[in-house]
N, C-alpha and C positions, 0 to 999 in steps of 0.2 A: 741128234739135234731136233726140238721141238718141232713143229710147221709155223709159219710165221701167220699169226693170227690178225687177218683183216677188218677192219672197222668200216660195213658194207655200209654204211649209211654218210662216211665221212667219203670212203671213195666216191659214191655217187655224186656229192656237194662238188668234190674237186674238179670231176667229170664236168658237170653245169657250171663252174665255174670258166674251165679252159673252154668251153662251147660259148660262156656271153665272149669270152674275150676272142675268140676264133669269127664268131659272130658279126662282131661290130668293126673286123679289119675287114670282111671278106663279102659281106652280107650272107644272111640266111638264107636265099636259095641257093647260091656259091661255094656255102659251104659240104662240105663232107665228111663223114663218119670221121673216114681214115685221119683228115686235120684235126678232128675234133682230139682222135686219139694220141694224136703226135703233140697236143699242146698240152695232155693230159697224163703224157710220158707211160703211154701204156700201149700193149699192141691193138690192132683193129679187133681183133677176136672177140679180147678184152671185154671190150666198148660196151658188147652185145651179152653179157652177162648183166649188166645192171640196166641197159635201155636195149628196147625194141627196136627202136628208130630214132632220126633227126625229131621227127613230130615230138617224141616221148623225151624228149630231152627238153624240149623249148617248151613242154608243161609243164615239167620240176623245175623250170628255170623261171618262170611266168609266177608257180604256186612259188615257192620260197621266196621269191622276191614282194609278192604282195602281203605273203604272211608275215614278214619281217613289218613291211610297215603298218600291219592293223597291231602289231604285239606292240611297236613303239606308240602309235596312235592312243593306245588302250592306255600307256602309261604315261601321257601327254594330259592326259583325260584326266590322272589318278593323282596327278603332280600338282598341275594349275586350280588355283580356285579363281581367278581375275579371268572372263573368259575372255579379255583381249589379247592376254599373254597365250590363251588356249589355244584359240585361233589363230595366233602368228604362228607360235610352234608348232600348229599342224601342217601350214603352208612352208612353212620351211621343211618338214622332214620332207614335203612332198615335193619338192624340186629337187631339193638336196637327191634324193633318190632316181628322181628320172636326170636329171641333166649335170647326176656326177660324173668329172671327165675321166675316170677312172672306169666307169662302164655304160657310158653311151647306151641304158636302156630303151631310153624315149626311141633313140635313132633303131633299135633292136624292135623294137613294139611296132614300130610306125613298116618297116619293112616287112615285118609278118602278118600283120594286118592288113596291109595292101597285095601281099602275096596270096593269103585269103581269100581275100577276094575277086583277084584274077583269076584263079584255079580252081574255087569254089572248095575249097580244102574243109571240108565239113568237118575232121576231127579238130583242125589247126582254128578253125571260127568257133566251137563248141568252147572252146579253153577258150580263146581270148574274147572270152565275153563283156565286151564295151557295157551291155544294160548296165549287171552286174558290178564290174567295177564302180562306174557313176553312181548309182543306187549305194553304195556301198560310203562311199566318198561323201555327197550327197546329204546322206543318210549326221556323217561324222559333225559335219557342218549346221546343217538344220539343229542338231543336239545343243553345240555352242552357243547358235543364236537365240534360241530361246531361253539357255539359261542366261545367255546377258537381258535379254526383257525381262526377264523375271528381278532380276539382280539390280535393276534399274539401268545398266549400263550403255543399251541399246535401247531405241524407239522401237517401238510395236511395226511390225513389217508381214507380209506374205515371208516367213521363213525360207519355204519349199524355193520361188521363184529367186528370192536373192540369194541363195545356196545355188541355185541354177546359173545365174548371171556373175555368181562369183569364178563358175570352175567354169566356165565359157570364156571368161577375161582368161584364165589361167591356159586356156587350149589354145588360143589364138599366140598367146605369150609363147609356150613352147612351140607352136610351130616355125613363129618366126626365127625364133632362134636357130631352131635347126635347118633351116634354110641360110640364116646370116648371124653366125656366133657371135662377132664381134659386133655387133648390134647394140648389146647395153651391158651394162658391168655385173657378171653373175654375181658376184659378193654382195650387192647391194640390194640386189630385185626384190627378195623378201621384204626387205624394211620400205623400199616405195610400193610395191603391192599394197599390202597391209596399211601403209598413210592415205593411202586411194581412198582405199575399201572401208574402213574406220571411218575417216570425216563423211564418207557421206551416211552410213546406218548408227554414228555416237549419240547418244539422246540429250 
């Protein structure tokens, strides 16, 4: 009988997969290898063939999930010509992503980052680079808005600062949430977000 032939890349995913969701029951300092590997239905040994460590997990977990949403951003970008439709659709995949109740990342992010920075966890602060993400986000935004000035869609603005002041409203929003879920109706936030933000930068 043949050796059964592993697909090390899909292991690994399943791996990061059972670690957000071991994660977000247990918190990341809480958790352990050994759970990571019991939700991953594999031995501990296992674990340590594809990660070094907890740290090395919560990178491929960090990278793949942000990757995911610059490839859907890129075709949000490639899809909309109206850059108001752009713009909603970016702000929805980007909540949609942190505060799906399916994997509580925002709650995952927010504990590793304060972990961070109690402990001074230099490898665990080098990956979750707050600049970088912002800049990155930021970066998606200021893009939109200029093609709505251009497009006539939007009044002429400091791009940079209301790109700043829009994902500032958006930090505030998720925090609150995660402190008081039932606070406001998820299904709806995108579409009053965006009625905000719209009336006041439409030309």
């Amino acid at each position: 009988m043949s050796p059964k032939i592993v697909d090390k890349e899909e292991k690994k995913r399943e791996i990061v997969m059972a670690a957000m969701q071991i994660f977000s029951e247990k918190g990341v300092v809480k958790t352990k290898m050994a759970d990571i590997a019991k939700v991953a239905n594999i031995g501990k040994g296992t674990i340590y063939e594809y990660f070094k460590n907890k740290d090395d997990i919560f990178i491929n977990l960090f990278e793949m999930h942000f990757s995911q949403i610059r490839q859907e951003a890129a075709l949000i970008m490639e899809k909309y010509n109206n850059p108001t439709d752009k713009l909603k659709q970016f702000v929805s995949l980007t909540v949609t992503s942190l505060i799906d109740e399916h994997s509580n990342f925002a709650e995952i992010m927010l504990d590793i980052w304060a972990e961070g920075i109690r402990e001074h966890n230099e490898n665990i602060n080098h990956v979750f680079d707050l600049e970088r993400i912002y800049r990155e986000y930021r970066n998606v935004i200021i893009q939109i808005l200029q093609d709505g000035i251009e497009k006539g869609f939007f009044k002429v603005m400091d791009t940079t600062l209301t790109a700043s002041l829009f994902i500032g409203a958006l930090d505030g929003i998720m925090l609150q949430w995660l402190i008081q879920k039932d606070l406001f109706n998820f299904a709806t936030l995108t579409e009053n977000i965006m009625s905000i933000f719209i009336n006041g930068i439409k030309k």
